[in-house]
N, C-alpha and C positions, 0 to 999 in steps of 0.2 A: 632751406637748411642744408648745410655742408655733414654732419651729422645724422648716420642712418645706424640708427638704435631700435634693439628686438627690444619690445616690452616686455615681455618674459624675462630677458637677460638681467635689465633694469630692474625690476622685482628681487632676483636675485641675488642683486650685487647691495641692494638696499637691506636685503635680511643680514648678509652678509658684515658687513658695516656694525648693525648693529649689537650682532651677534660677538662680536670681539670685545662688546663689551659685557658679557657675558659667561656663564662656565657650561658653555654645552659641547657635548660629545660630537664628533662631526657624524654619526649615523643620524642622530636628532637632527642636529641643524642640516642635513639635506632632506629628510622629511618635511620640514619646517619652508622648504624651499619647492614643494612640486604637489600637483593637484592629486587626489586621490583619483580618481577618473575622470576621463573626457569622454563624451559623447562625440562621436561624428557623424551628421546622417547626409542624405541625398532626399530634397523633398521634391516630389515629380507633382507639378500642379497646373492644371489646364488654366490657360488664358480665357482673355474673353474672344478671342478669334477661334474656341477650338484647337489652338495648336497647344503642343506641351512642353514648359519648361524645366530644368532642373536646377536647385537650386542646394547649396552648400550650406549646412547649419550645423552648429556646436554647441556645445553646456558643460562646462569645466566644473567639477567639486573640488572644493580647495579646503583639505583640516576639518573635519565635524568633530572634531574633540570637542567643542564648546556648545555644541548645537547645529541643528536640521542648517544647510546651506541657506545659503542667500544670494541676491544678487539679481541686478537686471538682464533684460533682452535688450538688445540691439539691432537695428536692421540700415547696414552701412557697406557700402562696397570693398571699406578697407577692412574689415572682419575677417580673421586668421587664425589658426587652430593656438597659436605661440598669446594672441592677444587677448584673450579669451582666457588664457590659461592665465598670465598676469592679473587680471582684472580678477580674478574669481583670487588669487592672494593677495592684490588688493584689500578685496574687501573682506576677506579673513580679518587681517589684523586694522583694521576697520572697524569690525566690529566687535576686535576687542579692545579695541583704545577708547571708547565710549563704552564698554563694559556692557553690553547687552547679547544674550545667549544665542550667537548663531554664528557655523563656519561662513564659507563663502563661496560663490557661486557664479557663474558670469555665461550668459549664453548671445550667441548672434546667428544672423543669416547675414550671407554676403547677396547685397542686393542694395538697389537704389532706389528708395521705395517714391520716390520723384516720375519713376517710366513705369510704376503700374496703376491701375483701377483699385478705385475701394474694394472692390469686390474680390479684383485677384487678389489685394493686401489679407483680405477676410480667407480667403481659400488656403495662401501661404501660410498663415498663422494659424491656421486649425492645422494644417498639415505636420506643422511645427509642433503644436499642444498631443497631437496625436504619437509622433517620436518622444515627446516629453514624458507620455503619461505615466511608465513604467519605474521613473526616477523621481518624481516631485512629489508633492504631498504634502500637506501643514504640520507635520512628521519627520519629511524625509529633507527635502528644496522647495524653497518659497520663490518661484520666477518675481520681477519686478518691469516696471519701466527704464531704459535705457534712451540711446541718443537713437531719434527719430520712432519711440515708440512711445505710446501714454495710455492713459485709460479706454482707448476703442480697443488696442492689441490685448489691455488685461483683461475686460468683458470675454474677449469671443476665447483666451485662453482658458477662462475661467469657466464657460459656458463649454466647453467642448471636455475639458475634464469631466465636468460634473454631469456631462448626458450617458460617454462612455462608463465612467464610473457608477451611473447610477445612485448617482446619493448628491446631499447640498454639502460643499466644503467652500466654503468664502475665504476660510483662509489658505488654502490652497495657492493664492496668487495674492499681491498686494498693488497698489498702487491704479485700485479700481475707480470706478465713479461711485460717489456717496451714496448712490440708489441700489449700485448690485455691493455694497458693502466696503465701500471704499473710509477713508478717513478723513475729518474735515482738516485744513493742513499738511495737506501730504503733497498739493501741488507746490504748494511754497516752500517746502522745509529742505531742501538740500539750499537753494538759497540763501532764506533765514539763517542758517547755518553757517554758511558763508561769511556772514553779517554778523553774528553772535562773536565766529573766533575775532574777525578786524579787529571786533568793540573788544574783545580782552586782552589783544595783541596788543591793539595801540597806548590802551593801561598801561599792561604789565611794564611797556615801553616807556612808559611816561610820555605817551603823543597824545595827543589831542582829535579825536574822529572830525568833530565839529572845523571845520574850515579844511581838512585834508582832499586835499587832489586825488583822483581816483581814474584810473584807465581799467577797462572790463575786456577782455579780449573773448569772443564766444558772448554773442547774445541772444540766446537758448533761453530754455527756462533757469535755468540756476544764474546765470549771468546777469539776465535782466531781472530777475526778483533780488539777487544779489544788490544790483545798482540801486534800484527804490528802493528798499531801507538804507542802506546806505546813505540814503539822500535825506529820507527819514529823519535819521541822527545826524543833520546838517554837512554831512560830506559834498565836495565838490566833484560832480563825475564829467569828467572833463570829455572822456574819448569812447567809445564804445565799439564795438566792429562784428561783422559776424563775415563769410564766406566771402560777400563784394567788396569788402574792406571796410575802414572806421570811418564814423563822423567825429568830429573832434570839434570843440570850441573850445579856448583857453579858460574864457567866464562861465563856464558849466553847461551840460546840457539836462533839459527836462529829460528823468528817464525813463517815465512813464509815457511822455509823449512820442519818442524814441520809439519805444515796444510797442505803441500802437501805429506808426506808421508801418513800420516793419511787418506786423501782421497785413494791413494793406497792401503792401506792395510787394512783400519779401527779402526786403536790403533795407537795412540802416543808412547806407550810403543815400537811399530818398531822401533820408529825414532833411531837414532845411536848415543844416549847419555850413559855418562860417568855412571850415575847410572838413576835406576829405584825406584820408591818411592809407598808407597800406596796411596789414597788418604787422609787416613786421618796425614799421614805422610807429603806430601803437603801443610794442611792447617796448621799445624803447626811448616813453617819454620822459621827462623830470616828473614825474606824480612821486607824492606819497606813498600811495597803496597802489599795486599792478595784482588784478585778480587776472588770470589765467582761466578761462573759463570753456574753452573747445574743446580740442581731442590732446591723445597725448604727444610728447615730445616737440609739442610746442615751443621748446626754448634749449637750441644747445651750449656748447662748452662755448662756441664762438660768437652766439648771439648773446651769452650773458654776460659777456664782456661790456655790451652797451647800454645794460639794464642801467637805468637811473633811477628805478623806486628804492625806494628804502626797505620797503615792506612787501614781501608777494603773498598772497593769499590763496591758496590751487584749490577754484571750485573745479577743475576737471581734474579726471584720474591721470597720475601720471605727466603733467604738464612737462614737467620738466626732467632733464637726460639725467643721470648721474654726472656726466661731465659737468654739464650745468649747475648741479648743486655745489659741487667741489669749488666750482669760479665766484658762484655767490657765497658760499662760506669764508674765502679767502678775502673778497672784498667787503664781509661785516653787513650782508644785506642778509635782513632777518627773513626766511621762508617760512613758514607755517604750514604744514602738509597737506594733502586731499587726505587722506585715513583722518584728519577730524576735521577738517574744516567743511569738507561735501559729507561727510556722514549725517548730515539730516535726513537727506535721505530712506537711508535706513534705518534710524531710527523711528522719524516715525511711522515706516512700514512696519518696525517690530511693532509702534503703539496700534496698527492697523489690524496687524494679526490679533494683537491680545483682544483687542473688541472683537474681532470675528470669533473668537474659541469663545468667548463669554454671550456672546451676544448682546453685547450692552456698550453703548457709543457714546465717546465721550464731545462735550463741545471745542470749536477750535480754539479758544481763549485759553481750555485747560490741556489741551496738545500743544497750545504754542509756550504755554508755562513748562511742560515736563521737557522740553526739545529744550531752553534754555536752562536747566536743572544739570539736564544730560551732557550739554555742552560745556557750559560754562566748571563743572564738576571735572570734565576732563579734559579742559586749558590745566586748570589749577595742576592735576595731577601730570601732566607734561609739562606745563613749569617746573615742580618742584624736583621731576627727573633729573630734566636737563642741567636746573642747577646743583641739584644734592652730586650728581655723578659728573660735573663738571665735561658734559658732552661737547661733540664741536658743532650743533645745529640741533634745530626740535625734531627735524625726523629723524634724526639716529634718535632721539626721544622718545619720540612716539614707535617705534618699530621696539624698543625696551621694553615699552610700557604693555604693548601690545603681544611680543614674545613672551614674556615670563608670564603673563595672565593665558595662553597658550598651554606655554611649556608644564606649566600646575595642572591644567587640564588632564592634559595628558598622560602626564604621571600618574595623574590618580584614575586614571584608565585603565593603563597598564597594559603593555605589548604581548598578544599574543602570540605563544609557540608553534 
């Protein structure tokens, strides 16, 4: 990438944006623009050699106007106090573009969690839950899963709250295993989600899912759950890639079989296709649909000059620069945001808490019905944005749609003296 963009900045040049289309005062609209608090800590945690290292960790609250924080943990080398800070307004207006009661929240450790043991990963993440405990709560911040963390990180965060605190709080964290209180469909649904916006994209569009070429860049969990329904609904998923780079077949690849070799081995590039691709070879094939599926800024002002989907779909946060949006708006390529398209996620982390507060769990056939409810409810009303105010793209849409269900909050909050 020629293109070195803060995510933070991007966040705010996207509020920005939208916000012009808009009547807010600018003391609001920079409020609307910055995290209410950031944590920083230094977590000091003994190896398994007896020596000790230190390790750098954050937790940004972004907007509780609407409700207790949200948002995952991450544990990535590239983790930065500015990224962290992004993400956690992310997924504010995240979670209000899918209209469910929570601000937003974003925590990481800078760390590769590739050079340590289970067990230091176990010591660094109580260390972590232990800095945490003072700020979270089914109340206060709901940690979640993030890139390179799942349900062993939410167990032991969840199990070190609940020893120090002395009491059972399941909903305290989300995105558990179904035994400490997890929810059925919680591993699939940022994915599924993924899958739900294409299928109304491609509608609203007048495309056809059935027979559409598909390139998945990041094939994670949201990528490759992504690609099998996709494939599901007869799409053609031609290229896939993760860190080693893509496998690519022109006639399709199985993407289930994909995801299982990759667990085998670690690289997509094993899998037994016709050709191998770089990644930024990948994002620039003639497909259909280009999901976006790694980390952010995936795609700048100068690479989306070569974009050839029609269609981009952002299962990652952040995929793409503000540059990059502007060059795809100019050339008439429809984008479709991560604030709804990865929001399964947390939605149904929120359907996870509300069974934790109740104690009562629902099956995943009725989690995978209320996630398309959710979804599909808030295409419609980001279509109808985008065309009733005659915007120039769905994320100034959705950042509309997501602002003023905000800005009403807020108001009826009311600013203390």
């Amino acid at each position: 990438m020629s293109e070195e963009i803060n995510p933070f900045e991007s966040l705010r040049e996207q509020v920005d944006d939208a916000a012009a289309h808009l009547d807010v005062d600018p003391g609001t609209l920079e409020r609307l623009k910055r995290p209410e608090r950031v944590l920083e800590a230094n977590l000091s945690v003994e190896m398994d050699d007896g020596s000790v290292e230190v390790f750098r960790a954050y937790r940004s609250q972004f907007n509780g106007a609407r409700g207790p924080y949200k948002g995952g943990i991450r544990y990535h080398p590239g983790v930065s106090r500015d990224e962290v800070k992004a993400l956690s307004g992310w997924m504010a207006y995240k979670c209000a573009v899918v209209d469910i009661p929570y601000g937003g929240g974003k925590g990481g450790i800078v760390v590769d969690p590739d050079d340590y043991s289970e067990d230091e990963l176990e010591r660094l993440t109580r260390a972590f839950a232990t800095e945490l405990r003072p700020i979270i709560g089914e109340d206060r911040d709901i940690p979640a899963p993030d890139v390179n963390t799942g349900q062993r990180e939410m167990n032991w965060i969840k199990d070190t709250y609940e020893t120090l605190e002395n009491t059972t709080e399941p909903g305290v964290i989300t995105g558990k295993a179904p035994d400490s209180g997890g929810s059925a469909g919680r591993v699939e649904a940022t994915g599924r989600s993924v899958m739900l916006t294409a299928r109304e994209a491609f509608d609203y569009l007048g495309k056809d899912v059935e027979g559409a070429t598909v390139a998945v860049q990041g094939y994670g969990n949201a990528g490759s759950v992504a690609a099998k329904l996709l494939s599901d609904l007869g799409a053609s998923v031609v290229a896939v890639s993760d860190s080693s780079g893509a496998a690519y077949d022109p006639d399709g690849l199985d993407a289930r079989a994909v995801k299982e070799r990759k667990d085998e081995t670690g690289d997509v590039v094993d899998y037994d296709a016709p050709e191998t691709l770089s990644n930024e070879e990948l994002l620039t094939l003639d497909v259909d649909l280009l999901v976006p599926a790694a980390l952010e800024n995936a795609i700048d002002a100068d690479l989306a000059e070569d974009v050839r989907a029609d269609v981009v779909v952002e299962a990652a946060n952040g995929p793409l620069t503000p540059g990059a949006d502007d060059v795809l708006t100019e050339r008439d390529v429809h984008v479709f945001p991560d604030i709804l398209a990865n929001a399964g996620g947390v939605t149904v982390s929120y359907f996870e808490w509300v069974q934790n507060r109740q104690r009562f769990y629902w099956s995943e056939e009725r989690v995978n019905d209320e996630l398309e409810t959710v979804v599909v409810d808030a295409f419609d009303r980001l279509a109808s944005t985008y065309e009733d105010r005659d915007l120039p793209n769905f994320r100034t849409a959705a950042y509309v749609v997501a602002i003023e269900r905000v800005l009403r909050a807020s108001e009826q909050a009311g600013v203390w003296a």
